[in-house]
C-alpha positions as CSV (number, residue, x, y, z in Angstrom):
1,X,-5.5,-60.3,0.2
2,X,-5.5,-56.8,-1.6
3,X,-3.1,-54.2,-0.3
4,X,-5.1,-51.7,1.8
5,X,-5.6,-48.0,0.0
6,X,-3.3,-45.6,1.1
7,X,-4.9,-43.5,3.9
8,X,-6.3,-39.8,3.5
9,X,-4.1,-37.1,4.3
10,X,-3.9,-35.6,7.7
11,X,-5.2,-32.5,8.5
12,X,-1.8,-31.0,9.8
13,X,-0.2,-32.1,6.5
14,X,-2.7,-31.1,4.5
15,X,-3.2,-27.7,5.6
16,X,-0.5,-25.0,5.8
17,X,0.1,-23.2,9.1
18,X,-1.9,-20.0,8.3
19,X,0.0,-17.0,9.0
20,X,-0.8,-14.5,11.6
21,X,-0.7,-10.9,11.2
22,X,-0.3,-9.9,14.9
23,X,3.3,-9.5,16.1
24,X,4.5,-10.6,19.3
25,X,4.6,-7.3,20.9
26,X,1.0,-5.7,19.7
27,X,-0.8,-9.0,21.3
28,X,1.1,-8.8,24.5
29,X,0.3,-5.1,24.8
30,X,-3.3,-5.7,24.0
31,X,-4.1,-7.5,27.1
32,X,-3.3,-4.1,28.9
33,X,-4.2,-1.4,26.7
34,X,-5.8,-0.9,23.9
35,X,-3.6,-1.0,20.8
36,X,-5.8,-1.3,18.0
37,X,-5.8,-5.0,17.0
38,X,-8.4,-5.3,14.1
39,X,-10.2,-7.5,11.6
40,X,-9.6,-7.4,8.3
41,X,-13.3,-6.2,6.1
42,X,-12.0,-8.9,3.3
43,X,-10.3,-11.7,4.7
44,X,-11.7,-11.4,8.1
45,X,-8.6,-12.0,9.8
46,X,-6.7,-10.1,12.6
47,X,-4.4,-7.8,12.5
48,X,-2.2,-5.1,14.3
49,X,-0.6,-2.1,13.2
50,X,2.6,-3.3,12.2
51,X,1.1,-5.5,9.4
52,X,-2.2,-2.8,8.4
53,X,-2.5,-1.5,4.4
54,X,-0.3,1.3,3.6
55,X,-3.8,2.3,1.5
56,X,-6.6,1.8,4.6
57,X,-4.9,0.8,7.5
58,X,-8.4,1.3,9.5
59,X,-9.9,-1.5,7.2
60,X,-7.5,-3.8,5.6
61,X,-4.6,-6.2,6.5
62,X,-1.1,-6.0,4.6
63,X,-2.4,-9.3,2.6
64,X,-5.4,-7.5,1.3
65,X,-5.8,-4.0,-0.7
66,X,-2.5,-4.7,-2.4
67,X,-4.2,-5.3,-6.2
68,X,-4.1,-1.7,-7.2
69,X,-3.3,0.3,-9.9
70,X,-2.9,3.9,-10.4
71,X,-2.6,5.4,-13.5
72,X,-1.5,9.0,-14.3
73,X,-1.5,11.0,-17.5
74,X,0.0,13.9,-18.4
75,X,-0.6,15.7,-21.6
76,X,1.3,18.1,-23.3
77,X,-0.6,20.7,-25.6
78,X,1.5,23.3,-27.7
79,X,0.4,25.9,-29.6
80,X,2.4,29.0,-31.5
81,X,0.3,32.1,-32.6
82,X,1.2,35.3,-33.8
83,X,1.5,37.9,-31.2
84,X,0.6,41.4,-33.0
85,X,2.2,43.7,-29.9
86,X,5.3,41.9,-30.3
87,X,4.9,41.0,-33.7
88,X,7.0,37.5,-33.0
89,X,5.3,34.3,-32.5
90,X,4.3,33.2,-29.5
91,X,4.6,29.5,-27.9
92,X,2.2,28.5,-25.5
93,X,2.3,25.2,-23.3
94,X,-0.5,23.3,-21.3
95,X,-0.2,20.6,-19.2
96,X,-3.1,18.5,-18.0
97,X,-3.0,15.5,-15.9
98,X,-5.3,12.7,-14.9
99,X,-5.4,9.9,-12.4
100,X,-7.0,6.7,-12.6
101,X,-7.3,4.2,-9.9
102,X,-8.2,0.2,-10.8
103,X,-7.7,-2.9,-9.5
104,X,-9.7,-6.0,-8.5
105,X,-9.4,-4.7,-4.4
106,X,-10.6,-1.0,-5.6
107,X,-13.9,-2.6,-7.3
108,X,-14.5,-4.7,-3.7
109,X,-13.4,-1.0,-1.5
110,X,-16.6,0.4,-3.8
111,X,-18.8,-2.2,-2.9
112,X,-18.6,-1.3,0.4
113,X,-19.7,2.1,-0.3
114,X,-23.2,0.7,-1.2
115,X,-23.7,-1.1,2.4
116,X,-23.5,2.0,4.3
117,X,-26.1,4.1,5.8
118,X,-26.4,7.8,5.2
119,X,-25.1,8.8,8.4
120,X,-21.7,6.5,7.8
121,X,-21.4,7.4,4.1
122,X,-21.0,11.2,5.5
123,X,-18.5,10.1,8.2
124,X,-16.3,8.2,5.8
125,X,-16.4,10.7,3.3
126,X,-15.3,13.4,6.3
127,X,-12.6,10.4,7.6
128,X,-11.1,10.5,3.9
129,X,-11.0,14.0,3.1
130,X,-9.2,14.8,6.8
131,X,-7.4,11.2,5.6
132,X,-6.2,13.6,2.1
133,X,-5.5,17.1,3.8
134,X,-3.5,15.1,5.8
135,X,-1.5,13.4,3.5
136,X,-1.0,16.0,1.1
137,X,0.9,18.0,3.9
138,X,3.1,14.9,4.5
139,X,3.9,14.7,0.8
140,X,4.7,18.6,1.1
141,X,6.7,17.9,4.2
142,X,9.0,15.3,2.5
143,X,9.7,17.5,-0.4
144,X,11.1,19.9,1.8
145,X,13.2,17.5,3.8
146,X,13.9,15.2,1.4
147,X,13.5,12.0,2.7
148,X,15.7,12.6,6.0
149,X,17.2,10.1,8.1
150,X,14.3,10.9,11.0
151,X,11.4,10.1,8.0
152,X,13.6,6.3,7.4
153,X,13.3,5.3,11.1
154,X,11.9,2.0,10.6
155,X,14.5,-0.8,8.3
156,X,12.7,-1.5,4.8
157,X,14.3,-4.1,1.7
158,X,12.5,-1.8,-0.9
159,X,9.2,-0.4,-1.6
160,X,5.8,-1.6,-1.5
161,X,5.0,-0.1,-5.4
162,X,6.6,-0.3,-8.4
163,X,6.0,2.7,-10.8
164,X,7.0,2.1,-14.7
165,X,6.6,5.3,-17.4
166,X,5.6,5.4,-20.7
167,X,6.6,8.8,-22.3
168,X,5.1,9.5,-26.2
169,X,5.6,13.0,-28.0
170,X,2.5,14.6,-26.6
171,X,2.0,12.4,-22.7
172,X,3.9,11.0,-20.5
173,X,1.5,7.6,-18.9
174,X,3.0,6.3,-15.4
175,X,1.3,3.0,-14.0
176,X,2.1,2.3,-9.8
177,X,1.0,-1.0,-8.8
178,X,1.6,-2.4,-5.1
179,X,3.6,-5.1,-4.4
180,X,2.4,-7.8,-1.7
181,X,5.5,-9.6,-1.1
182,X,7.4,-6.5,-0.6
183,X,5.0,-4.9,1.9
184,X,4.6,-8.1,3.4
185,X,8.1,-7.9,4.0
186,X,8.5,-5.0,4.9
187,X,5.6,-5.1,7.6
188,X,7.7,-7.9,9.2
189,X,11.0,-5.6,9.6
190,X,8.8,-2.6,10.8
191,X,7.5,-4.7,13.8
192,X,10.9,-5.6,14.9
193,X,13.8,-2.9,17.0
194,X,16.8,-2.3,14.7
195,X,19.1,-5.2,16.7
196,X,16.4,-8.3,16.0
197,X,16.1,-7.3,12.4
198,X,19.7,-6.6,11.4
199,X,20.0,-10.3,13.2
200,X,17.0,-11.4,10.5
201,X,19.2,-10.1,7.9
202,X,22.2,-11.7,8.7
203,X,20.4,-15.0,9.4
204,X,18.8,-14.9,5.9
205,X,22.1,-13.8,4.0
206,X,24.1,-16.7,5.9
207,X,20.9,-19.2,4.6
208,X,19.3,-19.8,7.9
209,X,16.1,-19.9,9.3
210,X,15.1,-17.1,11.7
């Protein structure tokens, strides 16, 4: 009698446990008030504030937006003439920069743009350039206090980008690219108070599960 063929897979072990961008305390709240619990434009998956894209929170989970690259230029042009008043020579020094954004998750953000009516296309070109005045103060405002303890409430491992330089006689080149496991980790501690997480910590250093 032939030995019977092994038998398919279950689902449960077939499939992983999909994981859930909602913390505990943003889905209690939201049967009360309104907290702002989303779905995700590319994955279509929800998600709360705690575990949003640093780059469009409004529109994007922590999972998706996270393939970008920025790449910024700076040139160095140097010239000496011959100043007759002075009758010396005279060194002058431009700079110029440039930025360049790309990324598989920029080309799919574009797309978007093309689906739009008029009427939104003004809106979220209005939403973005409040969105830019915005963070341009905040940028401003943490030059001046330079990264304070009040600005480093929330606990973070390390930060969601890594920036690399590239530095030749006439430009220096600097390339920023997002990093999803560090965001992703990083949106975990942010949804926890200061006593759960430093208990996360200590669990993980000591080789436990949480």
């Amino acid at each position: 009698m032939p030995e019977p063929e092994n038998p398919p897979p279950q689902n449960s072990e077939a499939e992983e446990q999909k994981e859930v961008n909602t913390c505990e305390v943003c889905t209690t709240d939201n049967l009360l008030k309104a907290v702002g619990i989303k779905r995700c434009l590319k994955c279509n998956d929800l998600y709360c504030f705690h575990f949003c894209s640093t780059i469009d929170p409004d529109n994007y989970c922590v999972d998706c937006l996270n393939d970008l690259t920025l790449l910024k230029n700076e040139e160095v042009y140097k010239r000496e003439d011959w100043d007759l008043e002075s009758d010396r020579v005279k060194r002058i020094i431009r700079r110029a920069r440039t930025f360049k954004i790309g990324g598989t998750d920029f080309l799919f953000a574009q797309r978007m743009n093309s689906q739009i009516s008029d009427a939104e296309l003004e809106l979220k070109i209005e939403y973005f350039k409040e969105q830019v005045s915005h963070m341009i103060m905040e940028r401003e405002e943490r030059k001046i206090k330079k990264y304070t303890a009040e600005k480093a409430a929330s606990i973070k491992i390390g930060t969601a980008s890594l920036t690399t330089s590239v530095k030749t006689p006439t430009a220096v080149t600097a390339k920023t690219q997002m990093d999803k496991n560090m965001a992703k980790l990083n949106a975990v501690f942010s949804s926890l108070d200061p006593a759960s997480a430093a208990k996360l910590i200590s669990n993980l250093l000591k080789g436990k599960k949480a």
